[in-house]
LUMKE-148599 format. One record per residue: x, y, z of N, C-alpha, C in turn. Coordinates in steps of 0.001 Angstrom, whole numbers, plus 500000, padded with zeros to 6 digits. Example, Ala and Ser with C-alpha at 12.3 -4.5 7.8 and 13.67 -1.06 7.14 Angstrom:
2
513190494310507800512300495500507800513200496700507800512850497750507080513670498940507140512900500030507870
% end
This chain:
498
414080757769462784414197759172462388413846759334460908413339760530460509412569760701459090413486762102458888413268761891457449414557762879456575413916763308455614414206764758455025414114765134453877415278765508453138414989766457451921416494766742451125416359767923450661416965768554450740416606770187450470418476770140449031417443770429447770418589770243446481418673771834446347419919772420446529420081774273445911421258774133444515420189773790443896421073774022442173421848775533441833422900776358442072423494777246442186424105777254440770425220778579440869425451778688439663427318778096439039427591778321440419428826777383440506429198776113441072427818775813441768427783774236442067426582773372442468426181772506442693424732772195443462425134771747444904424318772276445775424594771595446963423935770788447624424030769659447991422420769117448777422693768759450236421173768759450772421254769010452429420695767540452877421018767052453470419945765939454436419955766266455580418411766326456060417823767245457276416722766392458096417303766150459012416221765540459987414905766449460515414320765633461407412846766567461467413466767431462746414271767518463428414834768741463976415128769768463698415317769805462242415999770516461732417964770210461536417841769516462566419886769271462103419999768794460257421238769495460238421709768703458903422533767796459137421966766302458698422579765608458884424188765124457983423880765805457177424922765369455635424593766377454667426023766961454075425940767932452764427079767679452275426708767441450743427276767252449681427303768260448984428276769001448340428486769964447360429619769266445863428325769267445166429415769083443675429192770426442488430859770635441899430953771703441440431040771426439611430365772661439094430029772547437344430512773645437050430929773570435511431722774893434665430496775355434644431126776903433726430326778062433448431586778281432604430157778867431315431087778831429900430965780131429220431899781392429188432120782756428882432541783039427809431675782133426514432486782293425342432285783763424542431625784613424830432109785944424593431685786998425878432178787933425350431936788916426537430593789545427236430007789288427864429186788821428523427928787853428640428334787487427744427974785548428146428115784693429114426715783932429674427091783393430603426567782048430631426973780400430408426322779625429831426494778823430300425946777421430836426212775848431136425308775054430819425664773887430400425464772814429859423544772063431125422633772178430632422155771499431615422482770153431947423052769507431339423558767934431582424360767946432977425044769062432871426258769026433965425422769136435377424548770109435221423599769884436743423361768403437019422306767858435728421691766559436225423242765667437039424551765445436437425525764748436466425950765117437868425964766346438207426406766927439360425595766699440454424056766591440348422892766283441310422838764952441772422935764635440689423421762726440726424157762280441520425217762438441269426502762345442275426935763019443641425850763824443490425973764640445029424782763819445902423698763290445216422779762653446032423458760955446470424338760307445198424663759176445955425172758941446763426461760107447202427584760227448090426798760991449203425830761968449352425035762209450286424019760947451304423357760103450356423165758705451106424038758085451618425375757727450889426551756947450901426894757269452422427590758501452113428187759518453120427552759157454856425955759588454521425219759388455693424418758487456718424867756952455930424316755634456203422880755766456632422095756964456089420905756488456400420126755613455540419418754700455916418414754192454981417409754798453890417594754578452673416918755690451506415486755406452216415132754393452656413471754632452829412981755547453827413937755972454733413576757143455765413722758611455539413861758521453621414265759807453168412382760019452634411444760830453445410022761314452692410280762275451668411000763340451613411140764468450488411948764561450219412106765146448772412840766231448839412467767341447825413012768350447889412480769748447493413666770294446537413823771727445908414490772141445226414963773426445266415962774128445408416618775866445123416927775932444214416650777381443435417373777384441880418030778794441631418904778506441169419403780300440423418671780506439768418060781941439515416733782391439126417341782643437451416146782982436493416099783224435199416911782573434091417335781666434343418696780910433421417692780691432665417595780427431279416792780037429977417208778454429647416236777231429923416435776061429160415503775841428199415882775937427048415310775859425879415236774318425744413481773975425693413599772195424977412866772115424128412634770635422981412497770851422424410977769815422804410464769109422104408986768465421938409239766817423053410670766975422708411026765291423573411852765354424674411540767118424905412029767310426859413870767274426475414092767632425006415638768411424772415995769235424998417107769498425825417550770902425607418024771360424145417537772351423486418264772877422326419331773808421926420117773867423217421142774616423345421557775047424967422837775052424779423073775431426485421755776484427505421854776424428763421029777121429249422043778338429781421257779724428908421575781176429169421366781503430900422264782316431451422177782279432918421748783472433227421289783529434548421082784908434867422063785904435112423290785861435460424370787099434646424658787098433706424587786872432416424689786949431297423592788467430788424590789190430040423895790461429794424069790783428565424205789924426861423774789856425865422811790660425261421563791115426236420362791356425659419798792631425865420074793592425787420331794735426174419237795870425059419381794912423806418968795406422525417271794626422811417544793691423388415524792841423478415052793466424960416069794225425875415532794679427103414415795775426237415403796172425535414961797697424879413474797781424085413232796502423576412312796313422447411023796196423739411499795118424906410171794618426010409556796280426093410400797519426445409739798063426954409140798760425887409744799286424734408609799607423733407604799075423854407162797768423582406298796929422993405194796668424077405790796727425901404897796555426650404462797984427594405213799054427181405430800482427713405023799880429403403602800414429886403684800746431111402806799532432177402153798618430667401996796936431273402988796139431769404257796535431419405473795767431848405583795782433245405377797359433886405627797453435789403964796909435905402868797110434987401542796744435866401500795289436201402001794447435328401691792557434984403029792324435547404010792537434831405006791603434952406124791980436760405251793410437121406398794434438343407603794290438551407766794142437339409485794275437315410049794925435696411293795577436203412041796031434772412475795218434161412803795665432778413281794453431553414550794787432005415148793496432416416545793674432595417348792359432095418978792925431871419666791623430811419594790266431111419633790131432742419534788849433574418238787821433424416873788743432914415471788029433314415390787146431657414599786502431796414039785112430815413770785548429646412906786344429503411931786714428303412779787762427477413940788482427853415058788736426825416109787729426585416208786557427491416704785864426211415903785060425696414538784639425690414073784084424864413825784709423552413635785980423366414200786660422141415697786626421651416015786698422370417383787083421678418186785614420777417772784658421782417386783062420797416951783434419398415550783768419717414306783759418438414872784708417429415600785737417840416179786846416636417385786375416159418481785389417027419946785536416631420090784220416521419127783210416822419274781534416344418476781224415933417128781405414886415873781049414399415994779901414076416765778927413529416713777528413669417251777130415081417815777228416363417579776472417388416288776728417948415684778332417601414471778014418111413209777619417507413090777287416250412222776761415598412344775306416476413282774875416954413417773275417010412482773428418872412641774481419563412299774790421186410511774450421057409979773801421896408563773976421609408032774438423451408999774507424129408914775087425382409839775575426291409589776180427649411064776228427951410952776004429730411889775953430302412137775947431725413211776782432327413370776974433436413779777421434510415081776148434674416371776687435626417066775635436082416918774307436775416499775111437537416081773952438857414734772927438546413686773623437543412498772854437038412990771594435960414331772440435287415117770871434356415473769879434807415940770230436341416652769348437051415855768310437636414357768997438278413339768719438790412769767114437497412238767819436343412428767119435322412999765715434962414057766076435048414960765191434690414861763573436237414317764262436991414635763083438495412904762482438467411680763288438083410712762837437999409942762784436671409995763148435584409511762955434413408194764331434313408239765516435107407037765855434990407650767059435091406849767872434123407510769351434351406231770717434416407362771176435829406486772155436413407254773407436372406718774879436888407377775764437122406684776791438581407255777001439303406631777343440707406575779199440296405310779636441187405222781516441360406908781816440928407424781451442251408293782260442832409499782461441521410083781235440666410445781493439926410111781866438731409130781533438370408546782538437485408191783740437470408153784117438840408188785630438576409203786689438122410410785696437804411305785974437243411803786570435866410311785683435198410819785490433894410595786359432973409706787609433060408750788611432629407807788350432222407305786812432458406165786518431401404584786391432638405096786689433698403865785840434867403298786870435137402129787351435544400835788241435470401363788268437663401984788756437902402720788556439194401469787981440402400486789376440196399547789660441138398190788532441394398197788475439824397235786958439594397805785681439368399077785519439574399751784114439712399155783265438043399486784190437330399140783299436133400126783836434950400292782752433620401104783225432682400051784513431986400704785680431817400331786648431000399987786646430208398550786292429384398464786507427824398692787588426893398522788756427336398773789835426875400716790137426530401621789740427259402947789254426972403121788103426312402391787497426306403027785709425769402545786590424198401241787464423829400783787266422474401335788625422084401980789436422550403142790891422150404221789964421495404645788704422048405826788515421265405463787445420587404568786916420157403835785611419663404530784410420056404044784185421507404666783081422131403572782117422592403242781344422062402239780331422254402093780070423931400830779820424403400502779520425807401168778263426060401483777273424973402177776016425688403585776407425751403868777266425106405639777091425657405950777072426940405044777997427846404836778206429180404670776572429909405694776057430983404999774726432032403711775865432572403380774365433056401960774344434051402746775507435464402084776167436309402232776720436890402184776113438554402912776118439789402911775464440751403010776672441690402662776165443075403168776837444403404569776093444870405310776757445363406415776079445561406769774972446451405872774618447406405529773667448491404795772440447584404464773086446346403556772507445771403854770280445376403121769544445850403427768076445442403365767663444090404531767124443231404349766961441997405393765811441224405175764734442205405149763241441554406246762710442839407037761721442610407735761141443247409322760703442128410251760163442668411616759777441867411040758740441012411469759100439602411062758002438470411798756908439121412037755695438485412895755028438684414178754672438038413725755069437158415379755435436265416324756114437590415522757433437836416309758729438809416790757587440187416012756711440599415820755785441944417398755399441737417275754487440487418524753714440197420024755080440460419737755976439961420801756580439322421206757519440702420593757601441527420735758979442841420871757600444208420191756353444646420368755753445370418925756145446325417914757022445661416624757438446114415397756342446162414344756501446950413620755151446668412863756051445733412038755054444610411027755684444187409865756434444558409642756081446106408617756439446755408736758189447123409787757956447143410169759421447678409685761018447053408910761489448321408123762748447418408538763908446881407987764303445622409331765443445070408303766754445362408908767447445580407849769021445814408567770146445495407906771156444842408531771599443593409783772851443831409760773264444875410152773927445080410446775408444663411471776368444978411340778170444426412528778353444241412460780183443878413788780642443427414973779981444478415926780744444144416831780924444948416485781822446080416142782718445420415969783677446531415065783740447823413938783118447200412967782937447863413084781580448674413801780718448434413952779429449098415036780337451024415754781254450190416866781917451182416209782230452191414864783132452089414151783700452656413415782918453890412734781667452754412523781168453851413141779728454796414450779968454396415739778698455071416059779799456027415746781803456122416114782533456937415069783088457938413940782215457971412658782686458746412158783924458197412573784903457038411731785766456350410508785146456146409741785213456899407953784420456696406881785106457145407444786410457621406393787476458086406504788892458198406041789935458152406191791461457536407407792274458934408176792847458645409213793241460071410634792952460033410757791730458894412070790817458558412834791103457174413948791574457008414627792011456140415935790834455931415851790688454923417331789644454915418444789864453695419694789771454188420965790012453220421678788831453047421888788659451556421984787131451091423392788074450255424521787567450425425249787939449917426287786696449619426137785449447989426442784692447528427573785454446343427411784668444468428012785285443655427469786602443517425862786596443761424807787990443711424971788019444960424405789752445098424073790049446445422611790172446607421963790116447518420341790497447557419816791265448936418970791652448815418535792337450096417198792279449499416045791358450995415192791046450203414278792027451317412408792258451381411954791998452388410501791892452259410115791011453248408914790484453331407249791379452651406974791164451514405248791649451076404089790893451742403036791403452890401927790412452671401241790226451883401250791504450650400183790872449365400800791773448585400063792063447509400618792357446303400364794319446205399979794956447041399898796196446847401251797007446497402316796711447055403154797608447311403933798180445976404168799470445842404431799461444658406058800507444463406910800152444150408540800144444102408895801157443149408077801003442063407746801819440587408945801024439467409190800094440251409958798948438985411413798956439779411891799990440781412991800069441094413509799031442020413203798099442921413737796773442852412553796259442666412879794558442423411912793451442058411384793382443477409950792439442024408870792506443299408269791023442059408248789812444056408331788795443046407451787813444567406613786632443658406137786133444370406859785267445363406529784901446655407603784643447494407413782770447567407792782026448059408157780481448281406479780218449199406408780794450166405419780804450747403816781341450496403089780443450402401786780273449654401401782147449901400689782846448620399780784515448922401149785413449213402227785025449300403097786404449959404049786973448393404716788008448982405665788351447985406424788932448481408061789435447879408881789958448486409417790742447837410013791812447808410630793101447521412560792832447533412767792993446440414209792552446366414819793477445860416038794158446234417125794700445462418412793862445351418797794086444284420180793206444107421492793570443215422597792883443872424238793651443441425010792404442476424684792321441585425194791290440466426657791091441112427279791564441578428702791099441676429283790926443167428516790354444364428676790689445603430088789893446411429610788777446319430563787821446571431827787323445228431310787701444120431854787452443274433156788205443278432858790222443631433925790661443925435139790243444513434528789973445726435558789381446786436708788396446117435825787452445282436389786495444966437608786722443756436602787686442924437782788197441956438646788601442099438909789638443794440248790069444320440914789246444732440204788367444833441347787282445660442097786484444341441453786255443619442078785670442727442614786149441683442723787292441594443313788304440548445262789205441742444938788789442453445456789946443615446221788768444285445758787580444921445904786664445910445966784986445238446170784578443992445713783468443412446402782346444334445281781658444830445853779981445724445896780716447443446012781632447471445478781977448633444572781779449764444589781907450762442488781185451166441949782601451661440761782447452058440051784066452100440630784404453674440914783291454608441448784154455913443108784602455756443256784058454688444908785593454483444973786409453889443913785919453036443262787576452178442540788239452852441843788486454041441840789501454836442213789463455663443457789218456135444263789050456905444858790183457596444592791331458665444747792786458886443851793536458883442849793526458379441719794559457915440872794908458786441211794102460036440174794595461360441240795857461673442310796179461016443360797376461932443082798038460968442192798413459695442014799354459060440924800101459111441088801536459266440282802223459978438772802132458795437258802540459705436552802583458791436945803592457646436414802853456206436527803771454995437900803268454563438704802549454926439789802250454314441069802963453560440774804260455015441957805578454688441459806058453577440328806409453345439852806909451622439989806341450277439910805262450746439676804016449366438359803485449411437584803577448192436205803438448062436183802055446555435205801435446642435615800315445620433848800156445548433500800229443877432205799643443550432310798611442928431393797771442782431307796194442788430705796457441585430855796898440204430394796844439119430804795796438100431517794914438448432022793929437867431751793271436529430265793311436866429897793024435623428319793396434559428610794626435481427036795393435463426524795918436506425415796002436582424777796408437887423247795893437598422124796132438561421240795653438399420049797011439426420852796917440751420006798304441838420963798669442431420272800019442306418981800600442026419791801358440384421032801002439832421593801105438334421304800045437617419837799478437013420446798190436020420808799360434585421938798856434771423489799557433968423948798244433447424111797102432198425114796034431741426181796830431693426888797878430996427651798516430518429110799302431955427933799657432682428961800359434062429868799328434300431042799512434708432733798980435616432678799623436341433175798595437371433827798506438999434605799859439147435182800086440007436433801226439911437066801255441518438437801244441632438675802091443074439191803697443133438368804457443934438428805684443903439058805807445419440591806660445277441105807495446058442387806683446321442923806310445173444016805349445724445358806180445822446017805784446961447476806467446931448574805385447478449560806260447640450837805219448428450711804445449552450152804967449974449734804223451667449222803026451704448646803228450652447156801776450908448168800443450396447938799645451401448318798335451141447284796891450679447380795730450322446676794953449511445226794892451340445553794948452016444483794885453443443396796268453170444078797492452968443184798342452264442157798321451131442626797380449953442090797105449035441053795763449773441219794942450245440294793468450677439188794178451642439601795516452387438766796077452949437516796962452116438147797504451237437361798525450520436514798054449808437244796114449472435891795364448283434961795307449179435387794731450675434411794559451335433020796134451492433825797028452529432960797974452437432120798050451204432500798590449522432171798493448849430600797509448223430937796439448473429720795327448633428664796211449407429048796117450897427750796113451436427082797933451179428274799159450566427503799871450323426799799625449028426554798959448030425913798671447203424461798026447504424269796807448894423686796239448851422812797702450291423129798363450651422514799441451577422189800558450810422254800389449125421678801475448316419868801027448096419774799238448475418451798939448452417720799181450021418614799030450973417951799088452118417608800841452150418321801643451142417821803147451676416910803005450841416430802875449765415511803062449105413891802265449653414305801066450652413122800498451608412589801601452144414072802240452608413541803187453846412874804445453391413117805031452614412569805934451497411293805428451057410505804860451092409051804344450594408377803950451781409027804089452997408625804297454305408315802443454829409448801800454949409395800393455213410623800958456185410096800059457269411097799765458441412060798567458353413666798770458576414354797876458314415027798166459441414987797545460671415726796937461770416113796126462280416010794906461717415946793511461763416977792751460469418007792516460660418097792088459036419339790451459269418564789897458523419165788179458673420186788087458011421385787748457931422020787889457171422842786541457114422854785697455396423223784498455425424154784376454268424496783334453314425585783410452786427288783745453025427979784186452111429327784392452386429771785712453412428961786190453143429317787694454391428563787243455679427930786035455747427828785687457037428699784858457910430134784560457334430618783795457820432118784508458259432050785730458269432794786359458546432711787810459688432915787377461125432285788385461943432437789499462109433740789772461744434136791650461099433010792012459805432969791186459054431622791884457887430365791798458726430247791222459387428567791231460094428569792307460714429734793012461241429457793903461859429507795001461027430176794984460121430460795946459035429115796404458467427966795306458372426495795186458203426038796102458823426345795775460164425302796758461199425695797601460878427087798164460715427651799702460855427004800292459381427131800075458900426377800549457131425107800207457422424403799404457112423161799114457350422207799771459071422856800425459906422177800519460654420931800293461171421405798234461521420618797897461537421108796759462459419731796173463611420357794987464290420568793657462705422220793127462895422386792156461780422239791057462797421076789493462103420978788677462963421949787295462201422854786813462657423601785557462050422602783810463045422762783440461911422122782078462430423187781153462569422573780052463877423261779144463862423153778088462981422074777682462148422512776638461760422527777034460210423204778584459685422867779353458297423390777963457396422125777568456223422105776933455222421807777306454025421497778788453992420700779339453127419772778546452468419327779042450899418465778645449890418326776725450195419346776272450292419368774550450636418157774461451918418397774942453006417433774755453883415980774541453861415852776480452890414698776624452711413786775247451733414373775661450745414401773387449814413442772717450731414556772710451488414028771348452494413165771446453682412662772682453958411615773035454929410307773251454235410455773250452772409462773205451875408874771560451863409942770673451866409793769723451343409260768905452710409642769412453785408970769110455560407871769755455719407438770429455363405762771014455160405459770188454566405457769678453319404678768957452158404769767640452714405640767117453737405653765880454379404508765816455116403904766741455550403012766613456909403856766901458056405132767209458195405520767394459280405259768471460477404765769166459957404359771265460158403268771679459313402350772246460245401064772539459403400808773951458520402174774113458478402354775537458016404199776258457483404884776668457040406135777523456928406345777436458315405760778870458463406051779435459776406269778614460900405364777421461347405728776651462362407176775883461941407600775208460857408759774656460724410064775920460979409872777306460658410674777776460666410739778171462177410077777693463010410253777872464474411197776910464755411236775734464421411987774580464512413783774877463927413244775160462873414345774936461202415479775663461643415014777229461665415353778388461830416274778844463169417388778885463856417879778605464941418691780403464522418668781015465663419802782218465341420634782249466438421308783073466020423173782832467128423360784521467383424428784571467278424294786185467905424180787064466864423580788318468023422863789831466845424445790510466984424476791286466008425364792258465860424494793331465525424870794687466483424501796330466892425057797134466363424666797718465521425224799359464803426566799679466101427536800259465798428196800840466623428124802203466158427767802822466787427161804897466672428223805406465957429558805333466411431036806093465915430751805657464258430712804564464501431068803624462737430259804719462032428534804020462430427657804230461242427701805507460998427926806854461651428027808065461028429011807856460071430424807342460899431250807608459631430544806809458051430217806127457806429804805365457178428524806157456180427778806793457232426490807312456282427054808721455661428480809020456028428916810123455204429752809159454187429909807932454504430944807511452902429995806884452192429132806326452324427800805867451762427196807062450749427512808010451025426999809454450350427421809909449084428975809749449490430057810028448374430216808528447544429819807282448475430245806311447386428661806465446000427487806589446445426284806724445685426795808160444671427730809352444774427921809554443058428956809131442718429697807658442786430842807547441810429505807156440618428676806097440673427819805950439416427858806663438412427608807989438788427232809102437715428661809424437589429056809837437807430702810104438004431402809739436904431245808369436745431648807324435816431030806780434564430017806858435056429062806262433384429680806340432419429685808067431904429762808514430534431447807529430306432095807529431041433761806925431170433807805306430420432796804854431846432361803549431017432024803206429843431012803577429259429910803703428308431396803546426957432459805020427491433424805202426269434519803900426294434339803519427369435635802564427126434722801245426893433610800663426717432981799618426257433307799263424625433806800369424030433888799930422516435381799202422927435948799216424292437612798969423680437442797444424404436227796960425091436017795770425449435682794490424487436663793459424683436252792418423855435916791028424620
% end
């Protein structure tokens, strides 16, 4: 039997997959790394801690699985998108790597769009927002001019990590389309952006497809992971885009809801026409010529988590919603936005807070675990209306991550989303995709699409229920103006935030 490895470098842990050519996973290892919040909205980790964490998740993944390292042909890579690793001439990092929730930059969002006015949606098709690359690579260059005098290039997460196991550094479409700096449509670094902010063409890696082949395990990495050297590394994509296609998103009709610490709602581009007007991202996809259309809820799963642990601490999540199937839709008139820590769509707002609107005596802590929930997915169905509004059909929608593992929210999906929600059986998210990248590049499948016939396994659909979704598309209505509602509120109480 022949194996690959599908690595998803995340933001609270790395996980890795070992995957036979069936597709079964044979073995997963998850090791977990800080995240460092030393001021208020800062969001930072150490790249060392990945490599340390990758390390140790790959030996105990061999260990674990008694397979023979020589029957391991690939492995591939997932990354949390836009994190900033600043290095220096000898492949240093020169300071922690800035993450993609981190919203610091608010003041260099502001400057991109002066400086690039209406080239920014033509080249880069996406808004300057606090999360993407190229505001914090300013915000470095303005507020640390000696760490970045010392930077002579930079990377992506998952490309450090990549790095660090083979000695060669690349950066794939998909995550780079992240960064504001990639010419989207022509798959190339932007000169016209790189020379607005006088950023030399080498700071930029070489550019890859994400399937793309690009060396094998040094042997240092051999020694240190329990990998043979032989073993092929292939470069792999975002996060997001790895999700997409670990969820059979590989062809135009397929909509998918990834609801992790972010939420996403992505859906399939065959080429580069389509045009959003900047209002969600639009980013090259994992799979060679395609692209995908993304809206996303900075705080999706994260919510959840914060109630539980603010509300429920040491708790587990099945007693924290423990009741909430007996609470009627809408949660007796408790409404909850997931602003936690910004917003991104169709509000990129850093500044907006969460809020629960309509609280009274009645509502008990099952009301509240309900309302985060509702709450979430009406945030993440403010992108599916806006699909539908530009005249894209969304009836189909995959749905993987943490709200897939819970069959009252899947249905909660359909009922808001009115839409068939499809749950997979063997959901691996972004890890999968990794590694179906890295089974193409084996020779195993002469194409995505055929492995994801294999890879790709689904379990049962969940159906709009008619009663729900009305109720629903009238609270969906009223939850879309708390935003405005609130702003000016927010905005005033940000000076009292420290």
């Amino acid at each position: 039997m022949k194996y690959v490895i599908g690595v998803d470098l995340g933001t609270s842990a790395v996980k890795t997959l070992l995957v036979r050519q069936d597709g079964t996973v044979q073995s997963e290892v998850t090791r977990e790394y800080p995240l460092y919040h030393d001021k208020t909205g800062w969001s930072e980790q150490e790249p060392e801690d990945w490599v340390t964490g990758t390390t140790g998740a790959l030996q105990e993944l061999l260990s674990n699985s008694g397979v023979n390292r020589d029957s391991i042909e690939g492995i591939s890579f997932s990354g949390q998108m836009h994190g900033l690793v600043l290095l220096d001439a000898n492949n240093q990092p020169v300071r922690r790597a800035i993450l993609w929730n981190d919203t610091r930059t608010t003041e260099q969002c502001r400057e991109i769009e002066r400086t690039l006015q209406d080239k920014l949606l033509s080249v880069t098709r996406n808004p300057a927002l606090e999360g993407f690359t190229l505001p914090k690579i300013l915000w470095v260059k303005q507020n640390e001019p000696d760490v970045f005098a010392r930077a002579s290039h930079f990377l992506l997460p998952k490309d450090y990590l990549r790095l660090r196991l083979t000695g060669a550094a690349h950066m794939d479409l998909s995550d780079a389309a992240g960064t504001l700096l990639l010419d989207v449509a022509n798959k190339i670094w932007s000169e016209e952006v790189l020379a607005a902010f006088k950023l030399p063409s080498a700071f930029c890696p070489p550019l890859v497809e994400a399937g793309a082949y690009v060396g094998t395990i040094s042997p240092e990495s051999a020694r240190a992971t329990g990998l043979s050297p032989t073993t092929k590394v292939f470069a792999g994509g975002a996060d997001n885009a790895c999700g997409a296609i670990g969820a059979g998103i590989l062809s135009p009709g397929l909509t998918l809801c990834s609801i992790g610490t972010s939420g996403v709602i992505l859906t399939y581009e065959a080429d580069a026409s389509a045009d959003y007007a900047g209002k969600v991202h639009f980013f090259n996809h994992g799979k060679e010529n395609a692209y995908y259309a993304m809206g996303v809820t900075l705080a999706a799963g994260y919510s959840l988590s914060w109630f539980r642990n603010t509300f429920a601490n040491g708790e587990s999540f099945d007693s924290l919603l423990e009741g909430i199937e007996d609470i009627p839709v809408g949660s007796n008139g408790l409404l909850f936005t997931p602003y936690l820590v910004g917003e991104r769509t169709p509000h990129p707002d850093a500044k907006i807070r969460g809020s629960f609107i309509g609280m009274d005596g009645s509502h008990t802590r099952a009301h509240f675990a309900r309302a985060v929930m509702e709450g979430i997915t009406f945030s993440l169905n403010e992108s599916i209306d806006m699909f539908r509004a530009a005249g894209k059909s969304v009836d189909t929608i995959v749905s993987i991550g943490g709200g897939a593992k819970n069959p009252l929210w899947l249905q909660m999906q359909a009922d808001i989303f009115r839409a068939n929600v499809v749950a997979l059986e063997n959901e691996q998210g972004p890890g999968l995709g990794a590694a179906m990248l890295a089974a193409v590049g084996c020779g195993w499948f002469p194409t995505l699409d055929a492995c994801g016939e294999v890879f790709v396994k689904h379990a049962r659909i969940y159906r709009p229920n008619e009663s729900a979704s009305k109720q629903y598309e009238q609270l969906f209505r009223i939850y879309q103006q708390v935003y405005n509602q609130t702003k000016e509120i927010n905005q005033s109480l940000d000076a009292f935030r420290k």
